[in-house]
C-alpha positions, 0 to 999 in steps of 0.5 A: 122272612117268615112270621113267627107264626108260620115258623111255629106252624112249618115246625108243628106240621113237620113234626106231626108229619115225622111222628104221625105219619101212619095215622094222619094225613095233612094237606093244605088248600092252595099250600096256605100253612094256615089252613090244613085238613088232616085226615084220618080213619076210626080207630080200630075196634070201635064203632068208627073203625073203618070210617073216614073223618077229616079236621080243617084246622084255620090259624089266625096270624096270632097263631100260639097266642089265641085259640084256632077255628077247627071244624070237623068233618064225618065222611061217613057211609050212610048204608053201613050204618042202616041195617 
């Protein structure tokens, strides 16, 4: 049986995945549902557009009642940006 924090995970990522499916892309390490990595591009018509970022989202077995580590990652094109 699952914990109340996976089924408040599985819930959240399927809805991400329905209503954010052109923007984000989500892909758990070793299929943890406590460790995700979303992906995503810079919007477009700023300064990031074109840009590749990722976030990496770490819950606790508390997930919903305390805060989660999220780390942020640029994966950026250093010769763009040296003209």
């Amino acid at each position: 049986m699952q914990s109340r924090m996976a089924k408040r995970l599985q819930k959240d990522l399927e809805q991400m995945q329905k209503s954010y499916t052109d923007q984000f892309n989500v892909r758990m390490p070793n299929n943890d549902i406590k460790h995700w990595i979303v992906a995503f591009e810079g919007a477009k018509g700023t300064l990031y557009q074109g840009e590749k970022f990722e976030l990496q989202f770490k819950f606790s077995n508390d997930y919903v009642e305390i805060l989660i580590l999220i780390q942020l990652f640029f994966l950026m094109k250093l010769a763009n940006r040296i003209s």
